[in-house]
ROLUM-428603 format. One record per residue (C-alpha): residue in three letters; x, y, z. Coordinates in steps of 0.1 Angstrom, whole numbers, plus 5000, padded with zeros to 4 digits. Example, Ala and Ser with C-alpha at 12.3 -4.5 7.8 and 13.67 -1.06 7.14 Angstrom:
REM residues 2
+------+------+------+------+
! rest !   px !   py !   pz !
+------+------+------+------+
!  Ala ! 5123 ! 4955 ! 5078 !
!  Ser ! 5137 ! 4989 ! 5071 !
+------+------+------+------+
This chain:
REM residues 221
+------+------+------+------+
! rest !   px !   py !   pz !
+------+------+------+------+
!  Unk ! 9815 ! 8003 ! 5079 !
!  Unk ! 9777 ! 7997 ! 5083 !
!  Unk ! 9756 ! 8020 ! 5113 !
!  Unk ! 9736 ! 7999 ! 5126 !
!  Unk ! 9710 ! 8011 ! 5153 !
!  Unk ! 9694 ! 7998 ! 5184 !
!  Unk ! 9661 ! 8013 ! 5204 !
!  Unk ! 9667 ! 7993 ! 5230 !
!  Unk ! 9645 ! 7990 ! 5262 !
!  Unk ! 9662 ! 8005 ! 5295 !
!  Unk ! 9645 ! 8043 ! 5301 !
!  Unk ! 9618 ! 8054 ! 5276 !
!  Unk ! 9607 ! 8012 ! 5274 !
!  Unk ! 9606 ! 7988 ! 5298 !
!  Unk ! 9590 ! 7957 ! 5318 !
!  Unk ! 9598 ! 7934 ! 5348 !
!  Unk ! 9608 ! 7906 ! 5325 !
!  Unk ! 9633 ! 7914 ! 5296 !
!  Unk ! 9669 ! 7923 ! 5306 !
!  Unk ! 9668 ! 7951 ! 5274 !
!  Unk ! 9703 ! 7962 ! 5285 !
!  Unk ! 9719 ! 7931 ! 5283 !
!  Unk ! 9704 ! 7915 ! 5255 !
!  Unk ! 9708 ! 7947 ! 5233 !
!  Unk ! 9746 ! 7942 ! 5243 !
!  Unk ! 9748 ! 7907 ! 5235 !
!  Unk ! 9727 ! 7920 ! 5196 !
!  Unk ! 9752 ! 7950 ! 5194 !
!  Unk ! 9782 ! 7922 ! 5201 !
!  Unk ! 9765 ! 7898 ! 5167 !
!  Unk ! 9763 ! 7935 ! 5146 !
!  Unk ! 9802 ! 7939 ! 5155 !
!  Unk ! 9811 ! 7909 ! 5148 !
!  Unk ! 9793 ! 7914 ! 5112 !
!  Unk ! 9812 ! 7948 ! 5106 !
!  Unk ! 9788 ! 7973 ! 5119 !
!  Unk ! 9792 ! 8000 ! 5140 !
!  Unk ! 9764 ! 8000 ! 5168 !
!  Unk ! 9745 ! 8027 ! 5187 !
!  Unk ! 9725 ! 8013 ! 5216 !
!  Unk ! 9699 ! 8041 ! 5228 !
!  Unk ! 9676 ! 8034 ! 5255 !
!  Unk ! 9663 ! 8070 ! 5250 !
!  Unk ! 9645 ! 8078 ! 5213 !
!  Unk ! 9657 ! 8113 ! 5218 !
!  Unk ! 9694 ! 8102 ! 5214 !
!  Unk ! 9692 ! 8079 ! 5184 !
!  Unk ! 9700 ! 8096 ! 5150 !
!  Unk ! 9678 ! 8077 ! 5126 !
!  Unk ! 9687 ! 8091 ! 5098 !
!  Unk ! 9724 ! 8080 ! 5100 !
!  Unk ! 9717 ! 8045 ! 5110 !
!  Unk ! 9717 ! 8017 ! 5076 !
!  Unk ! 9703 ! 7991 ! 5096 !
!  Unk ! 9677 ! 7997 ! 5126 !
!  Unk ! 9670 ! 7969 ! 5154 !
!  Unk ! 9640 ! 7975 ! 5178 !
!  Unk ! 9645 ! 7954 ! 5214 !
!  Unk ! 9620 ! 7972 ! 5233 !
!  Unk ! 9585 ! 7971 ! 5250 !
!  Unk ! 9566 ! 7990 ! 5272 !
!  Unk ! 9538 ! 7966 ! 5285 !
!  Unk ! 9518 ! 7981 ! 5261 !
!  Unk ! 9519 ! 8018 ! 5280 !
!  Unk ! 9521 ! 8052 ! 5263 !
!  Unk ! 9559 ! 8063 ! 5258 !
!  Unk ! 9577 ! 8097 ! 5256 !
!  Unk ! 9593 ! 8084 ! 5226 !
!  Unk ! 9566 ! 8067 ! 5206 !
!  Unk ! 9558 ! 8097 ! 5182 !
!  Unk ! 9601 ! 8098 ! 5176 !
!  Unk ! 9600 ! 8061 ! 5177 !
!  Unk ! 9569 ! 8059 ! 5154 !
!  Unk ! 9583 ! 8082 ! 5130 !
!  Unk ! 9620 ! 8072 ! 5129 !
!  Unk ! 9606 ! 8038 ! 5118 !
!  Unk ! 9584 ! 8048 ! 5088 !
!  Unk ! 9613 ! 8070 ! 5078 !
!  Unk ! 9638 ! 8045 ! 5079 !
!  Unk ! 9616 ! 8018 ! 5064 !
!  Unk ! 9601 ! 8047 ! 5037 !
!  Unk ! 9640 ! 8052 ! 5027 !
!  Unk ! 9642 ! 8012 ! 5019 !
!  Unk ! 9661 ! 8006 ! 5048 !
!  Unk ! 9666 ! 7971 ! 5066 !
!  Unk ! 9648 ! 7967 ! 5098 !
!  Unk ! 9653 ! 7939 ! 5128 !
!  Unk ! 9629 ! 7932 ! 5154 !
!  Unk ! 9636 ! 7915 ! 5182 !
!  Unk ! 9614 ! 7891 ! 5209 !
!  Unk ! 9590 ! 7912 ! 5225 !
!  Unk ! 9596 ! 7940 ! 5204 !
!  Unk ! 9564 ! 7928 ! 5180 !
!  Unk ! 9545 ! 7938 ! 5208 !
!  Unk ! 9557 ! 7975 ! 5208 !
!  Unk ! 9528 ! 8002 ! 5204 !
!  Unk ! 9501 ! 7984 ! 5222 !
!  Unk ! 9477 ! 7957 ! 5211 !
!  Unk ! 9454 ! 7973 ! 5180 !
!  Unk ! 9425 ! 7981 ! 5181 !
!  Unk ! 9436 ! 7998 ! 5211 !
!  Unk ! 9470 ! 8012 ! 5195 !
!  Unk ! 9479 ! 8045 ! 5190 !
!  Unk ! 9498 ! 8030 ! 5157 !
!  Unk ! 9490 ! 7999 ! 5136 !
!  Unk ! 9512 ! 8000 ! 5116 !
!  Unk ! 9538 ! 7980 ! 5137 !
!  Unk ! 9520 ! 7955 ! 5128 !
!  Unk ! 9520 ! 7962 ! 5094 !
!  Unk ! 9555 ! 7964 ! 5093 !
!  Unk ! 9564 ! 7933 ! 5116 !
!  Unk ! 9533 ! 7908 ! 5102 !
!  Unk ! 9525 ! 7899 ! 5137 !
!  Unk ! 9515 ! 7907 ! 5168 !
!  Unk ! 9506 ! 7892 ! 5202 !
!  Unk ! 9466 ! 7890 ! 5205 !
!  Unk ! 9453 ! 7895 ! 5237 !
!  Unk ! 9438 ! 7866 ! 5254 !
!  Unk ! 9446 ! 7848 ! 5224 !
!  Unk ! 9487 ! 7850 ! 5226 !
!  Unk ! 9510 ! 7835 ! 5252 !
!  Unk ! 9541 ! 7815 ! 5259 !
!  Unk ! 9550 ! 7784 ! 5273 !
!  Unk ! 9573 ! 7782 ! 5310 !
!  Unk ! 9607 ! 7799 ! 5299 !
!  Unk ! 9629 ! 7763 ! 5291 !
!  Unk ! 9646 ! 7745 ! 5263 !
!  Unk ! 9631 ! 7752 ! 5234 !
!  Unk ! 9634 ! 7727 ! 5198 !
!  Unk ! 9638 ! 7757 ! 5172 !
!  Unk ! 9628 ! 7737 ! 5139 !
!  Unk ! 9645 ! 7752 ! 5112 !
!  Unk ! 9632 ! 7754 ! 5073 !
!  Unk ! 9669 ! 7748 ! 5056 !
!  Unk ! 9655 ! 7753 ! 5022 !
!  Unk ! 9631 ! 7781 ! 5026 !
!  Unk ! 9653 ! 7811 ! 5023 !
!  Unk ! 9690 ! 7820 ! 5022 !
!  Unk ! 9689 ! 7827 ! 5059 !
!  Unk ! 9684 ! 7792 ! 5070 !
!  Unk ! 9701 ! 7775 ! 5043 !
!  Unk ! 9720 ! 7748 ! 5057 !
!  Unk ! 9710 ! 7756 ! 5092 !
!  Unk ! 9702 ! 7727 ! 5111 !
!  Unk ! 9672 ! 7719 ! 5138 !
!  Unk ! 9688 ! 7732 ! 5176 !
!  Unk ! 9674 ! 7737 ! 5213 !
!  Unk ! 9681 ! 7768 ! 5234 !
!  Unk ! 9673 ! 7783 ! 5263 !
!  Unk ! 9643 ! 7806 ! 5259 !
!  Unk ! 9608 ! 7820 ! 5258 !
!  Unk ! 9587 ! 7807 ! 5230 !
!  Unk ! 9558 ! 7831 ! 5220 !
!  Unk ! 9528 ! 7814 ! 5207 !
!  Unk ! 9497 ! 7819 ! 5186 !
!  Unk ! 9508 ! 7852 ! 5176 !
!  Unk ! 9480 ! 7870 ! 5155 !
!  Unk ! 9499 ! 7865 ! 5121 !
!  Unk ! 9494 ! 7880 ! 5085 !
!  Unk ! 9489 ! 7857 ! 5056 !
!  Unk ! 9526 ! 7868 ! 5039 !
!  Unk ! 9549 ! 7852 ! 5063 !
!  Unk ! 9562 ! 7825 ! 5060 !
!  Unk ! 9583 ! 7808 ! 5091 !
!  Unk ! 9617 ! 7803 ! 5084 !
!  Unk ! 9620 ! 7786 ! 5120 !
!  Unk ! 9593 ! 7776 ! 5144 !
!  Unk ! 9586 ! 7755 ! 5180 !
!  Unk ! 9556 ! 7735 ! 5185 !
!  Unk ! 9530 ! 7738 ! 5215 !
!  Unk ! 9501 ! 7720 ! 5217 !
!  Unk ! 9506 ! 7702 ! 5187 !
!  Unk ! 9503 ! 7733 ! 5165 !
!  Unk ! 9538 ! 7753 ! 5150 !
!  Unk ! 9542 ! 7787 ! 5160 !
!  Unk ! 9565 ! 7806 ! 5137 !
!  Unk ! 9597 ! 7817 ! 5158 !
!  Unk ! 9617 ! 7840 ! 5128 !
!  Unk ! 9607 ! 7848 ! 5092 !
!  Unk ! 9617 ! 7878 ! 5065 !
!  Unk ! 9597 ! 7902 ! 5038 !
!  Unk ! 9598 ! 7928 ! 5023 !
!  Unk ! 9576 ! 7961 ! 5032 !
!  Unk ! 9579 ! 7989 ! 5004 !
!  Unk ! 9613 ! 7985 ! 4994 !
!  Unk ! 9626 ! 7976 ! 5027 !
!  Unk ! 9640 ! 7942 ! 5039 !
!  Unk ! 9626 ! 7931 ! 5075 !
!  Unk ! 9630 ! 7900 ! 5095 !
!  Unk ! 9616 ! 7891 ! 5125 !
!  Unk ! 9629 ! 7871 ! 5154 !
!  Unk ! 9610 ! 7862 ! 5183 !
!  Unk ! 9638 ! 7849 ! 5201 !
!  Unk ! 9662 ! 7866 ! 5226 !
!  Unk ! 9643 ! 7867 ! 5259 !
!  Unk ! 9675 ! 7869 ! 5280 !
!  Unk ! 9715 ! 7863 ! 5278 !
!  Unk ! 9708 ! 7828 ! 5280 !
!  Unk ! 9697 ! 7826 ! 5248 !
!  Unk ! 9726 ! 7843 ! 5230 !
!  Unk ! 9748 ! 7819 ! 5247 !
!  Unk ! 9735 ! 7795 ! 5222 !
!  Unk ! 9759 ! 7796 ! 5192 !
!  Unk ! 9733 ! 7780 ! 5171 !
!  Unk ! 9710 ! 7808 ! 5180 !
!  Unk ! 9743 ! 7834 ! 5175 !
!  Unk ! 9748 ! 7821 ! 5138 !
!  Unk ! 9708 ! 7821 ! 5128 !
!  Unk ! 9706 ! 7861 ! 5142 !
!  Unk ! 9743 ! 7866 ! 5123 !
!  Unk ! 9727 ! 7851 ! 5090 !
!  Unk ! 9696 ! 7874 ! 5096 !
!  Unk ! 9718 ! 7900 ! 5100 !
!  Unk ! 9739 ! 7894 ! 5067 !
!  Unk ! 9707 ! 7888 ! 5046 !
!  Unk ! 9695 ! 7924 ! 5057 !
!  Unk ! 9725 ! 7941 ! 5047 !
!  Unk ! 9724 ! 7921 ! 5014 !
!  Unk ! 9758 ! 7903 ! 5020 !
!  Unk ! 9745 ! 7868 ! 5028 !
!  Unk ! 9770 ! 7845 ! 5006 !
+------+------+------+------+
């Protein structure tokens, strides 16, 4: 079987408004449901990075220093050096601080994105139209347009390379909501969604994170 792990938030990361121990459940439940065996670890120091074939980051810090950010920081370029697949989660494109003030750019690097002070925000926490591109990639192939209940991050500081598989509009501009690429030799994807449990109770949401998943692991039919 496939190990797949997740940093979630919970002790070394954490904030007032993200519910890391549920949501990393309700991620760890989509993994087991895809054949993978799942570590959650709220604490860097107890995640074994080297064992893991797929790595899934659902944490934050309000953009404070962390105990684990040199393991973190280095369990990530590791995995990622090795050509492993990488998931990031919501708010977890946040992680490391905002450059220039971060102790490690290369987050962005890695994600393609990153919330720009003053710049980035969301709208109120509601239904949200996720707009899907069906014929831009394998992931979304076939998937339709749906509405969920979550947080919809917007005007994210974005590098020229990605290219939104899904997206929600805000002031009459799209914001990119989940997209793939490659970095080195490793498969990443990024999905912004997943604020709370609310939104995993959509099993439109379920089956675009499940495809995600499967094109990751390379066994997206």
């Amino acid at each position: 079987m496939t190990s797949a792990l997740i940093i979630s938030g919970g002790s070394d990361y954490s904030d007032p408004w993200h519910p890391f121990a549920e949501t990393s459940k309700r991620i760890a439940g989509v993994l087991e449901a895809a054949g993978c065996t799942t570590l959650i670890a709220d604490r860097v120091a107890d995640a074994d990075f080297h064992d893991a074939q797929l790595l899934v980051v659902n944490a934050w810090n309000e953009d404070r220093a962390s105990a684990g950010d040199a393991a973190l920081r280095a369990g990530i370029e590791s995995h990622i050096g090795a050509g492993r697949p990488l998931l990031s989660v919501h708010c977890s494109v946040m992680l490391f601080g905002a450059p220039p003030e971060s102790a490690w750019d290369g987050w962005e690097a890695i994600t393609g994105a990153f919330w720009e002070r003053d710049v980035s925000l969301h709208p109120p926490f509601g239904d949200a139209v996720v707009r899907i591109a069906t014929d831009g990639h394998p992931i979304v192939a076939g998937v339709r347009d749906f509405t969920v209940q979550d947080e919809r991050y917007s005007f994210l500081r974005m590098r020229p390379d990605v290219e939104p598989l899904a997206w929600h509009e805000h002031e009459g501009v799209e914001h990119p909501l989940l997209w793939a690429r490659t970095v080195r030799d490793a498969r990443v994807v990024v999905d912004l969604l997943g604020h709370d449990a609310r939104s995993y109770d959509s099993p439109a949401r379920r089956e675009l994170l499940a495809r995600a998943i499967a094109w990751l692991l390379d066994d997206l039919d």
